[in-house]
TIKOL-759378 format. One record per residue: residue number from 1; chain; y, z negated, x of N, C-alpha, C, O in turn. Coordinates in Angstrom, 3 decimals, decimal comma, always signed. Each point is the difference from the previous one (the first is absolute). Layout:
! residues N
   num   cadena        n_y        n_z        n_x       ca_y       ca_z       ca_x        c_y        c_z        c_x        o_y        o_z        o_x
   NUM        A          Y          Z          X          Y          Z          X          Y          Z          X          Y          Z          X
...
! end
This chain:
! residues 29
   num   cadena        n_y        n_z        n_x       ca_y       ca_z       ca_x        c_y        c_z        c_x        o_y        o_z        o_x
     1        A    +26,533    +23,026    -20,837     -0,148     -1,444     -0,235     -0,997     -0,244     -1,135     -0,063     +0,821     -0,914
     2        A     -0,682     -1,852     +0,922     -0,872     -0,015     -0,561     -0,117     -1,704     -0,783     -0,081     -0,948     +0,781
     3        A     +0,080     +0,761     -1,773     +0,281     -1,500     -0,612     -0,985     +0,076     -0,950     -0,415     +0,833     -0,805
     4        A     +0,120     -2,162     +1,203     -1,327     -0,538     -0,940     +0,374     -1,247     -0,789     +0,673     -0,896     +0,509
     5        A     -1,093     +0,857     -1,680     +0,696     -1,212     -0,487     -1,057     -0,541     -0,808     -0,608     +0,823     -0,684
     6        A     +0,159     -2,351     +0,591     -0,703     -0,964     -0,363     +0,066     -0,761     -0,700     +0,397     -0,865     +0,781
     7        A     -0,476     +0,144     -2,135     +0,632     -0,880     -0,449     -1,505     -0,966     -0,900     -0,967     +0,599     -0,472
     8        A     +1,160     -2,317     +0,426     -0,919     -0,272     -0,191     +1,051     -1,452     -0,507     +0,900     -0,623     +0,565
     9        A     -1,681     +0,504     -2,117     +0,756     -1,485     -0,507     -1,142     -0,867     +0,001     -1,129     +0,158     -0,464
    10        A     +1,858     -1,454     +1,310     -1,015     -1,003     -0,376     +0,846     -0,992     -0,656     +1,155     -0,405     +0,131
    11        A     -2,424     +0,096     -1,089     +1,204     -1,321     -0,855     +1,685     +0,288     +0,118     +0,822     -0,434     +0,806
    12        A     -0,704     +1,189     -1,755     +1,169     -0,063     -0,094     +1,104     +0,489     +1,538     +1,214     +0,199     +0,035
    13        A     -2,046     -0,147     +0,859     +0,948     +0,194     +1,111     -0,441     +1,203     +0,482     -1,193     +0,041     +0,301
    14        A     +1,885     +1,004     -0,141     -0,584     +1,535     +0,723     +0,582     -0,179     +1,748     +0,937     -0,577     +0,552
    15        A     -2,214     +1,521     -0,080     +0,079     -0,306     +1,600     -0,343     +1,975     -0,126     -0,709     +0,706     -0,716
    16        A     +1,621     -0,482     +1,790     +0,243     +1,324     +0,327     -0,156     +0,291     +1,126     +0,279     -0,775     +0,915
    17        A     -0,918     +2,345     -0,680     +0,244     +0,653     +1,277     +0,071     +1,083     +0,388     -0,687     +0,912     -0,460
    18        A     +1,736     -0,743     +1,615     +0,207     +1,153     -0,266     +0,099     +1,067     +1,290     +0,735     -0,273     +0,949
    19        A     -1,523     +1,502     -0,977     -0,171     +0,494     +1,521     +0,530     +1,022     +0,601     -0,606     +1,060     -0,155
    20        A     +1,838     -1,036     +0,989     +0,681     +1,357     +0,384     -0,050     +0,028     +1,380     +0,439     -0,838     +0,789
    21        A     -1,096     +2,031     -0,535     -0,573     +0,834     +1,039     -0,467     -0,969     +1,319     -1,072     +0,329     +0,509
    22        A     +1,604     -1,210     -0,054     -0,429     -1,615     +1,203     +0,474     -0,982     -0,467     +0,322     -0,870     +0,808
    23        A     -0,076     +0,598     -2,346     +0,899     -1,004     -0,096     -1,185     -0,897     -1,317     -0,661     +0,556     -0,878
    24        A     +0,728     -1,734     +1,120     -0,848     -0,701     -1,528     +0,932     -0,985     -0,191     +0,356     -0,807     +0,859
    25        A     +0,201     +0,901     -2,457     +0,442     -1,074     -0,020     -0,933     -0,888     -1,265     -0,888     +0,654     -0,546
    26        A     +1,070     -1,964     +0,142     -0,645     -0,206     -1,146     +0,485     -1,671     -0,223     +0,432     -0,632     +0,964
    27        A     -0,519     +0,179     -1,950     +0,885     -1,137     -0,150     -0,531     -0,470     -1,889     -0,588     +0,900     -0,599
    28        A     +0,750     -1,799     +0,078     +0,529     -0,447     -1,018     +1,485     -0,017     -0,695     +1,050     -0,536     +0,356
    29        A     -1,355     +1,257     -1,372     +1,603     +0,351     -0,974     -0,356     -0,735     -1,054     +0,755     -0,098     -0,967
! end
């Protein structure tokens, strides 16, 4: 398995993503 992980703040708000093996997820936290 293989996971990639992304992370990026804008203003105050971080938006993430994240990649395992066919799967993308990514969203605002």
């Amino acid at each position: 398995m293989k996971n990639i992980y992304d992370g990026h703040i804008y203003n105050e708000s971080i938006y993430i993503r994240i990649y395992s093996d066919d799967e993308l997820i990514e969203g605002w936290i």
